[in-house]
C-alpha positions in Angstrom: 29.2 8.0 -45.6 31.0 6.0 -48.3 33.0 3.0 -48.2 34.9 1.8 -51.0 36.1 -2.0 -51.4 38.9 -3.7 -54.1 35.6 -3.5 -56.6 32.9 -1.6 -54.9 31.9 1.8 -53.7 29.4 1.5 -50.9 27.1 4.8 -50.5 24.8 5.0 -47.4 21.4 5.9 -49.3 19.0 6.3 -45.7 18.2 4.3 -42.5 15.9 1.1 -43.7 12.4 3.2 -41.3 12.7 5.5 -44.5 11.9 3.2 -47.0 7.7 1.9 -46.8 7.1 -2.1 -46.6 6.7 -3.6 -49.5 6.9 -0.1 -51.2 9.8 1.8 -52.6 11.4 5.6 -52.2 13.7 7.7 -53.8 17.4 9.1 -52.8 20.3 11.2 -54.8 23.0 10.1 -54.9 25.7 12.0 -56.9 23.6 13.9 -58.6 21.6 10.7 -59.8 17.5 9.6 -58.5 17.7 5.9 -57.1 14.9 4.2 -55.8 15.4 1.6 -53.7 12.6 -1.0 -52.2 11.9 -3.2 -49.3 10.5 -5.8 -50.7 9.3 -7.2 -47.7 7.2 -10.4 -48.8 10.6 -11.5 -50.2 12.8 -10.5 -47.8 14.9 -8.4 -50.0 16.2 -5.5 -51.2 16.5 -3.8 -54.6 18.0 -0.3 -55.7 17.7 0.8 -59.5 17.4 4.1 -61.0 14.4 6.1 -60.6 14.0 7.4 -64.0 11.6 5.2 -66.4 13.1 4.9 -69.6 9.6 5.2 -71.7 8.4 8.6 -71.1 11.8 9.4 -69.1 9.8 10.4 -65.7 11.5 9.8 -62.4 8.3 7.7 -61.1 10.0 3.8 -60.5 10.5 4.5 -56.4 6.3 5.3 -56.4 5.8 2.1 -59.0 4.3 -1.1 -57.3 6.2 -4.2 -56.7 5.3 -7.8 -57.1 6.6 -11.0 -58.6 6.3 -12.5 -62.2 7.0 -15.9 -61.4 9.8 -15.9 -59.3 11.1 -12.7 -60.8 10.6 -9.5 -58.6 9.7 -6.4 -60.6 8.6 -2.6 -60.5 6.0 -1.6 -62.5 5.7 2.2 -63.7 3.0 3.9 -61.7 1.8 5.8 -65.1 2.3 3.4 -68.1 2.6 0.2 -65.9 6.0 -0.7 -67.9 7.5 -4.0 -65.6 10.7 -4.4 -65.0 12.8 -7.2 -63.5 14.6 -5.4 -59.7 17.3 -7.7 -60.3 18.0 -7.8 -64.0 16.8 -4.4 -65.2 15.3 -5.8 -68.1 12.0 -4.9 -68.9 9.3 -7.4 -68.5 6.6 -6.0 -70.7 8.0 -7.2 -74.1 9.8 -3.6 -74.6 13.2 -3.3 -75.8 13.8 -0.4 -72.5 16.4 -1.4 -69.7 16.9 0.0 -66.5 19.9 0.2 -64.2 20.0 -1.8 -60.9 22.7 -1.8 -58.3 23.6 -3.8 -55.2 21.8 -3.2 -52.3 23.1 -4.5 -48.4 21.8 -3.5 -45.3 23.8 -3.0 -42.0 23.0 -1.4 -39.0 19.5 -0.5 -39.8 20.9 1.7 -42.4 20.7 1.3 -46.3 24.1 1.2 -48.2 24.2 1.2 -52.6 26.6 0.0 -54.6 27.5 2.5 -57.5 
């Protein structure tokens, strides 16, 4: 299902029972890996791409999540690169960047912005 706004194309990624607490997974979405997390210590929810731009693996959905501060973040489950779930940018003092995109939830479902 996709709904499309004035500025926004809402995709229905999966129902929010698919996605762990506190833990992330992984959906396609034309042709492109997004992992999105329930970050449920916070409350929130965060989609980016899946693919970790420093040894280009599709590993960020299995990454843990956690705060620096009051910024949430990923970090890579092999190299333990961080990277901010709201900004992209990477925390670890590396010049890599990774996409993020709006997340809303309704009806127990998961919709992505793209």
């Amino acid at each position: 299902m996709t709904v499309e706004t004035a500025t926004e194309t809402w995709v229905m990624a999966c129902s929010v029972t698919q996605i762990p607490e506190n833990g992330g997974g992984c959906v396609l979405i034309n042709d492109e890996q997004i992992a999105i997390f329930n970050f449920t210590r916070r409350g929130e929810w965060y989609a980016t791409q899946n693919l970790c731009p420093h040894r280009q693996q599709m590993v960020l959905a299995r990454g843990m999540i956690g705060s620096a501060g009051d910024e949430p973040k990923v970090a890579c489950p092999f190299h333990k690169k961080t990277f901010s779930l709201e900004s992209g940018q990477c925390l670890s003092g590396d010049a890599y960047e990774i996409k993020t995109y709006p997340v809303k939830i309704e009806d127990g479902m998961v919709f992505v912005s793209i």
